[in-house]
N, C-alpha and C positions, 0 to 999 in steps of 0.2 A: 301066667298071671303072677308068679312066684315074685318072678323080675320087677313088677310097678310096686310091688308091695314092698320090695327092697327099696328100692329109690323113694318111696314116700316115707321108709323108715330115716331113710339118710338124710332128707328133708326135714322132716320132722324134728332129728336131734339137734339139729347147727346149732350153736350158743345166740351164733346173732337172731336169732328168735325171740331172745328173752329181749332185745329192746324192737324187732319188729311184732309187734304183737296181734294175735289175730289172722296170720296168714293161713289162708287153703289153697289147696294142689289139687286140680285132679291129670289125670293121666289118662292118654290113650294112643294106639301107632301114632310116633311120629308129630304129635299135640300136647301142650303141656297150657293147662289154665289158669294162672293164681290168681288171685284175688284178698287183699289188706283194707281192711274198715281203716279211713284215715284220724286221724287225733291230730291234735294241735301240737303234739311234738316231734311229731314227723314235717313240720313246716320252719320254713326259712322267712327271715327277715319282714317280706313281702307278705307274710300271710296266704303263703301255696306251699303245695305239696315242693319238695325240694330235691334238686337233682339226683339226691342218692337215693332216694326212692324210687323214680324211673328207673334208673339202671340196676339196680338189685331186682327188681321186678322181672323186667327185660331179660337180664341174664342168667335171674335163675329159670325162667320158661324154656327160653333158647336152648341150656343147657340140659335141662330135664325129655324138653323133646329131642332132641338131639339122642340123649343116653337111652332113652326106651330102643331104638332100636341097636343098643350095642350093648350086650351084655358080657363080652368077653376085655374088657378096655373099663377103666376110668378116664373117661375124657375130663379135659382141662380148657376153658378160653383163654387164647392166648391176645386176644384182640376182640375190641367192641368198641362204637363209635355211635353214638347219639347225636343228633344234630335238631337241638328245640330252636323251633323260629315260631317267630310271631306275624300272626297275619292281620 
């Protein structure tokens, strides 16, 4: 358990935290859950949540599930690909 508690500390310290604010992690094999209360300055033009948001979310999960099961490696994305459509 050493290991999730590592990776929620690494989580934890990012700087870009100080402008996403409110974000929680949990952690388990292989599952990584966040979750960010929205504000109005996390939105675009439109008045929605705004691209970077999605993808910061998305890839810090990806990533976090990903690392629980690698604790001898810092992995990296080297590729990610979002595709919002409207229906």
């Amino acid at each position: 358990m050493k290991h999730f508690e590592r990776l929620l500390a690494i989580y934890k310290a990012a700087p870009i935290h100080n402008f996403y604010e409110g974000l929680q992690m949990t952690l388990s094999s292989k599952k990584c859950k966040i979750s960010l209360p929205l504000k109005p300055t996390y939105f675009h033009a439109g008045m929605a949540a705004h691209g970077s948001v999605y993808f910061k979310l998305l890839d810090d999960a990806a990533y976090f599930a990903c690392q629980t099961e690698i604790e001898d490696y810092f992995i990296v994305t080297t590729n990610f690909n979002i595709n919002l459509l409207r229906r």
